[in-house]
Steps between C-alpha positions, in 0.01 A plus 500: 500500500360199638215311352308560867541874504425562117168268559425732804545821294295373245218436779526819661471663158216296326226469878427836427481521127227205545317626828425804236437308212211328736356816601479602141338174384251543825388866416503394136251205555269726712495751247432283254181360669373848610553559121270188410239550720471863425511359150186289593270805653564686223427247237144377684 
């Protein structure tokens, strides 16, 4: 196996692992300030 083709596998394997990971991290954040702001009203 050439260096080319493992690199490619490796790529093909790990875009969509990470275009998850962001979506994760993006619904995390916005839950997160929802949570604060909530946090806020209900403190006040």
């Amino acid at each position: 196996m050439s260096k080319k083709t493992f690199l490619r596998k490796i790529d093909r394997e790990t875009t969509p692992r990470l275009a998850g990971v962001c979506v994760n991290a993006m619904y995390l954040i916005r839950f997160g300030i929802l949570f604060i702001i909530f946090k806020i009203f209900m403190l006040n």
